[in-house]
DRENTI-911857 format. One record per atom (N, C-alpha, C): y, z, x; atom name; residue in one letter. Coordinates in steps of 0.001 Angstrom, whole numbers. Layout:
N
@v->Y	w->Z	u->X	name->CA	resn->a $
...
! end
This chain:
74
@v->-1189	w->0	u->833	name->N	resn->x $
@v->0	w->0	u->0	name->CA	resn->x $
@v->1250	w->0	u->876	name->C	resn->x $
@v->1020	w->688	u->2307	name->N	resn->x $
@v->2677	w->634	u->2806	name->CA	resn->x $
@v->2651	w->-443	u->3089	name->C	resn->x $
@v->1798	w->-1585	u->3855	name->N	resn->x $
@v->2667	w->-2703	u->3949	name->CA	resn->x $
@v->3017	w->-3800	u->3252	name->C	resn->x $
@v->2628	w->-3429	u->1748	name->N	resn->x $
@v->2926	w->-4275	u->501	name->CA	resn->x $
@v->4681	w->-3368	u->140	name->C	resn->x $
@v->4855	w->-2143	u->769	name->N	resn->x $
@v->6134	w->-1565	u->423	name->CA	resn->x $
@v->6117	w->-1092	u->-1106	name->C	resn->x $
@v->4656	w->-478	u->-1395	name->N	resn->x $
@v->4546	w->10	u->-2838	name->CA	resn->x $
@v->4277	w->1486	u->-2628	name->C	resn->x $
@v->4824	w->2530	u->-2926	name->N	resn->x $
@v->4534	w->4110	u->-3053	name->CA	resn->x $
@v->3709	w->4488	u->-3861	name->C	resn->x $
@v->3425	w->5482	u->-3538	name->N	resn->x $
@v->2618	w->6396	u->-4984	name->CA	resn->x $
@v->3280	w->6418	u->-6551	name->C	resn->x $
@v->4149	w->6626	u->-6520	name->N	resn->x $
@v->4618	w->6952	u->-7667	name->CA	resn->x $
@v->4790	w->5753	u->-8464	name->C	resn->x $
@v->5504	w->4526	u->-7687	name->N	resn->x $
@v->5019	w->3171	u->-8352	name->CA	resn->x $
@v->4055	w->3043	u->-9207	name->C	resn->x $
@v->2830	w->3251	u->-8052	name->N	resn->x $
@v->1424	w->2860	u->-8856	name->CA	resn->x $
@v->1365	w->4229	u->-9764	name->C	resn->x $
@v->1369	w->4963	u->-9617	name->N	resn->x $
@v->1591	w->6219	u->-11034	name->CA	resn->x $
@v->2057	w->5526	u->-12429	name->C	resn->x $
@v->3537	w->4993	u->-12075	name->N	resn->x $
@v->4527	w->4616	u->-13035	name->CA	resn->x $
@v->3463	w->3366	u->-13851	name->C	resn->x $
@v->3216	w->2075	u->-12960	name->N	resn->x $
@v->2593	w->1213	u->-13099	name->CA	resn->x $
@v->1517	w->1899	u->-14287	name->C	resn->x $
@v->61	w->2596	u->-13902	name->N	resn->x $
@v->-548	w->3224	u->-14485	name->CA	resn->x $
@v->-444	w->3674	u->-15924	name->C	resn->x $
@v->1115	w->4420	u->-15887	name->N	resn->x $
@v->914	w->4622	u->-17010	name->CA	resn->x $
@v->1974	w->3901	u->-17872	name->C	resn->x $
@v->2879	w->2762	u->-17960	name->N	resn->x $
@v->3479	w->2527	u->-18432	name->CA	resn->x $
@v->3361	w->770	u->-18486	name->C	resn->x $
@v->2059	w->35	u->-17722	name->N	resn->x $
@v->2596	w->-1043	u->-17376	name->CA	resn->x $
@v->881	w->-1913	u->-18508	name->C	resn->x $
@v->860	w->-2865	u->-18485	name->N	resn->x $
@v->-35	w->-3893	u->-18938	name->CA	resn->x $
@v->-1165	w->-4217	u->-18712	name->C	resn->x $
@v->-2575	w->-4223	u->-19264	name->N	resn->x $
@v->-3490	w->-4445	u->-18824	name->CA	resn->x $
@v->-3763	w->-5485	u->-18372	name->C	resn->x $
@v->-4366	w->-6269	u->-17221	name->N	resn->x $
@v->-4812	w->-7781	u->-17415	name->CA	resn->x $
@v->-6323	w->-8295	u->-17658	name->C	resn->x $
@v->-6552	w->-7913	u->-18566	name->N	resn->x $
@v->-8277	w->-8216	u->-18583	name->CA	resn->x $
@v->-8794	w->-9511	u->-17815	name->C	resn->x $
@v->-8301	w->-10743	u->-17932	name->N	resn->x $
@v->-8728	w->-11437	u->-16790	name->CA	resn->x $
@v->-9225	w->-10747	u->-15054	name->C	resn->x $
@v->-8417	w->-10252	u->-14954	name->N	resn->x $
@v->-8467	w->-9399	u->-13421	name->CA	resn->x $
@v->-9167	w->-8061	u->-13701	name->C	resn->x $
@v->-9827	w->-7593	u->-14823	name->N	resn->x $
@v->-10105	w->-6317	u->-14279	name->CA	resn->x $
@v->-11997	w->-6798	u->-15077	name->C	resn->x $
@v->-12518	w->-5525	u->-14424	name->N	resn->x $
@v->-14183	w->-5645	u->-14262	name->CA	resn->x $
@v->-15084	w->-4279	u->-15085	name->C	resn->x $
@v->-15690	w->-4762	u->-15451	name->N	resn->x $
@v->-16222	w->-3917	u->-16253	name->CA	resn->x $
@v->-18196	w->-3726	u->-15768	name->C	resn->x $
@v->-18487	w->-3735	u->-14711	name->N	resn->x $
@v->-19476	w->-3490	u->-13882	name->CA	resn->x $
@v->-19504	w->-2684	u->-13064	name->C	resn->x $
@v->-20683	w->-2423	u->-12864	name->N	resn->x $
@v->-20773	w->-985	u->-11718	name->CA	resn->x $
@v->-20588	w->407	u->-12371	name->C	resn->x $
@v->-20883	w->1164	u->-11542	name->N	resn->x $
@v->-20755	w->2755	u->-12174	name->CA	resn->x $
@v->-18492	w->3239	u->-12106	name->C	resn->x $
@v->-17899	w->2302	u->-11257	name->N	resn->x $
@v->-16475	w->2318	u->-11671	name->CA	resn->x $
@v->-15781	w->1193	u->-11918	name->C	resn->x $
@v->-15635	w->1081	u->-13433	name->N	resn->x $
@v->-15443	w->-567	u->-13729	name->CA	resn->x $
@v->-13479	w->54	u->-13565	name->C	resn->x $
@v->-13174	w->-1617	u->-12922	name->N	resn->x $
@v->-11954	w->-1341	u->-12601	name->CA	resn->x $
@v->-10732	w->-1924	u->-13325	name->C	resn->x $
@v->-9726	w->-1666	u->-13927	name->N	resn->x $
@v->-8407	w->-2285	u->-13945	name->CA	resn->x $
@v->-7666	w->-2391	u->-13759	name->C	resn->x $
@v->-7380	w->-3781	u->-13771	name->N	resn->x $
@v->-6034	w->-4612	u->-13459	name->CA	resn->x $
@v->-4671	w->-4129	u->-14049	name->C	resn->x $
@v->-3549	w->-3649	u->-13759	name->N	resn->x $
@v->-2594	w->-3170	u->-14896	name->CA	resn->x $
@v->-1553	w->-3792	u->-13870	name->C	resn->x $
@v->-412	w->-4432	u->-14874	name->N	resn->x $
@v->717	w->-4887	u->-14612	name->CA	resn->x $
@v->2011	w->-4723	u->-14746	name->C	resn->x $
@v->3126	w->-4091	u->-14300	name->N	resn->x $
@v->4389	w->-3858	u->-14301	name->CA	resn->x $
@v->5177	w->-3724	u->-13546	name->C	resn->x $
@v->6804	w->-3216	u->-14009	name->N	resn->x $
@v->7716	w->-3520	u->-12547	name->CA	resn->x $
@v->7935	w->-2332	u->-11873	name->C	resn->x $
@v->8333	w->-2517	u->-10687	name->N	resn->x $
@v->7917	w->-1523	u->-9295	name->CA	resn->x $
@v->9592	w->-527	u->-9605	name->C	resn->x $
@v->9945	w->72	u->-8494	name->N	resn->x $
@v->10875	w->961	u->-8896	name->CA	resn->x $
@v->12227	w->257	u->-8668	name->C	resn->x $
@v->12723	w->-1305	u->-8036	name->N	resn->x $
@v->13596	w->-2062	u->-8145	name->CA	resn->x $
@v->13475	w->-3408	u->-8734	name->C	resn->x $
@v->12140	w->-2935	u->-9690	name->N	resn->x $
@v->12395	w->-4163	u->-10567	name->CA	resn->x $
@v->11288	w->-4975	u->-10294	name->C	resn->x $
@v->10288	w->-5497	u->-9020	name->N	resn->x $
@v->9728	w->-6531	u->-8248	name->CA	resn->x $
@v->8582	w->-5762	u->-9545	name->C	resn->x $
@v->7714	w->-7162	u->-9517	name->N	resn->x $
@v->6462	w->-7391	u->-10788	name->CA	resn->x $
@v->5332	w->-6569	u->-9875	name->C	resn->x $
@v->4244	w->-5420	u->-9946	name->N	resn->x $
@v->3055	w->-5153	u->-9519	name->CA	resn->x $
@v->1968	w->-5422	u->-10298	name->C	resn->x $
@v->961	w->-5287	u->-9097	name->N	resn->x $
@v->-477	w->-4958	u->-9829	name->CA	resn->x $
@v->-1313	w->-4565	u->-9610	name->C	resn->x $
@v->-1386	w->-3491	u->-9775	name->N	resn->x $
@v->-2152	w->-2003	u->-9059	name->CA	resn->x $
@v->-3854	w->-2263	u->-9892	name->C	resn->x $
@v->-4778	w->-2171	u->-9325	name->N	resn->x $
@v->-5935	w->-1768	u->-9825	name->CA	resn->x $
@v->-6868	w->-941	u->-9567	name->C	resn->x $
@v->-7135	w->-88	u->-10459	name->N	resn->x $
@v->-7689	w->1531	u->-10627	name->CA	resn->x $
@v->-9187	w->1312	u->-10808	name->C	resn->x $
@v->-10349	w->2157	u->-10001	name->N	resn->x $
@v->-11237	w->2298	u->-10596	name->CA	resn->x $
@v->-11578	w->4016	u->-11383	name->C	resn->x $
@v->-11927	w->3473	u->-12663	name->N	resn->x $
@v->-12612	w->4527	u->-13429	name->CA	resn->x $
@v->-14005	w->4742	u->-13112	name->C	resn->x $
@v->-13920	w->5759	u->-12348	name->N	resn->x $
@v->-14871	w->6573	u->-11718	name->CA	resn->x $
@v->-15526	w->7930	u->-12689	name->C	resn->x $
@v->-16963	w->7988	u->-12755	name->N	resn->x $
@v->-17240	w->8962	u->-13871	name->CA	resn->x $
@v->-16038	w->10569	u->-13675	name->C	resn->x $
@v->-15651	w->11308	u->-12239	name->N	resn->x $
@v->-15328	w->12052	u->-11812	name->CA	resn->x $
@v->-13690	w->11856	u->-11469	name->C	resn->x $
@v->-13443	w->10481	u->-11246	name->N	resn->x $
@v->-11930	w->10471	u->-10851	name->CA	resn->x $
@v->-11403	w->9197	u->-11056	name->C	resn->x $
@v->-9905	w->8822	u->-10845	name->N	resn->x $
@v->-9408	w->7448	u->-10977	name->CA	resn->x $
@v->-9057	w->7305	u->-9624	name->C	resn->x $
@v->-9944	w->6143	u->-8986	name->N	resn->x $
@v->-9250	w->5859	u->-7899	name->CA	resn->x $
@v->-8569	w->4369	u->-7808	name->C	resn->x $
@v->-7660	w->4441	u->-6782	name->N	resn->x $
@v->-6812	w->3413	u->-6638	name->CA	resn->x $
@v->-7147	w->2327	u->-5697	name->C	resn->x $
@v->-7375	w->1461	u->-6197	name->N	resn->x $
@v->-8300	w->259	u->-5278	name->CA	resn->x $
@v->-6998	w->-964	u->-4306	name->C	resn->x $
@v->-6094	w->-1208	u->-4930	name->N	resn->x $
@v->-4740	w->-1981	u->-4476	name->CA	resn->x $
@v->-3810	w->-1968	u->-5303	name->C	resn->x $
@v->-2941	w->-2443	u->-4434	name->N	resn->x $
@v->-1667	w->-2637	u->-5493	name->CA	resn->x $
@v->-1117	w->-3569	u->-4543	name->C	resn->x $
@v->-431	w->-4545	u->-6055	name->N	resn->x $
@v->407	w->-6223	u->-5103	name->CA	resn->x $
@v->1472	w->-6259	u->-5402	name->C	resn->x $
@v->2308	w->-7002	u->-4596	name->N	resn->x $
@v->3444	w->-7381	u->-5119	name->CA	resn->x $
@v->3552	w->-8463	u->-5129	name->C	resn->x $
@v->3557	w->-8888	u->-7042	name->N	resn->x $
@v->3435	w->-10115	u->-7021	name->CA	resn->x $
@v->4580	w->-11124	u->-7131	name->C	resn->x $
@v->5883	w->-10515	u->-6744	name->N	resn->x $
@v->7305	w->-11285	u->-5966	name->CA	resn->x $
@v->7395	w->-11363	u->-4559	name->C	resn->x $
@v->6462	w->-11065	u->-3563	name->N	resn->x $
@v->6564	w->-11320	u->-2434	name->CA	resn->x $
@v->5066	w->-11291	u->-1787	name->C	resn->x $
@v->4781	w->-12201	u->-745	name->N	resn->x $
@v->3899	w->-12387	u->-12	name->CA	resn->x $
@v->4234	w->-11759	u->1560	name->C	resn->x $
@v->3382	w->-10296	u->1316	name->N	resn->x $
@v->3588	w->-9482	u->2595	name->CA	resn->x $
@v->3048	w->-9910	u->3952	name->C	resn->x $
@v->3711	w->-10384	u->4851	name->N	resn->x $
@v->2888	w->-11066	u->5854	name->CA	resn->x $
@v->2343	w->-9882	u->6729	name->C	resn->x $
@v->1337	w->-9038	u->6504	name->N	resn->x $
@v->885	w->-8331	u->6670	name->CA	resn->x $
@v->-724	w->-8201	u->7051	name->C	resn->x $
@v->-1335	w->-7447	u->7487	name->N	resn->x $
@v->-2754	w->-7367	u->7506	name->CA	resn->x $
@v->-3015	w->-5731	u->6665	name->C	resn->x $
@v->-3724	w->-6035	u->5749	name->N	resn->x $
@v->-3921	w->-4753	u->5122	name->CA	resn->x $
@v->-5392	w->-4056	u->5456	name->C	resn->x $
@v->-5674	w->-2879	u->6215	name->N	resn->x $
@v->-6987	w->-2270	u->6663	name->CA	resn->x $
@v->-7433	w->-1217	u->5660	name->C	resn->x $
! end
């Protein structure tokens, strides 16, 4: 997430306030995951995707889909 320049609280905000994309999200495995879509804290479009885990929600990525981070993400 830092070198996409997305914080926690983004993907929080995202989470709970932003759009599902069922195209992009998966419903297999023991944590089927989704895609959710909205704008970041200056506005730029995200898309954070969560897996629902029987025990927890974890956070799998988040994009920014107004800019292409020339980045390597590990």
């Amino acid at each position: 997430m830092d070198c996409r320049k997305v914080d926690e609280a983004e993907a929080r905000a995202v989470l709970r306030t932003g759009r599902l994309d069922p195209a992009r999200s998966r419903d297999d495995g023991p944590c089927p995951s989704h895609a959710i879509e909205g704008p970041g804290s200056d506005g730029h479009r995200l898309r954070v995707v969560f897996a629902a885990c029987p025990a927890e929600t974890r956070l799998v990525t988040a994009i920014d889909l107004d800019q292409d981070w020339a980045c390597a993400c590990d």
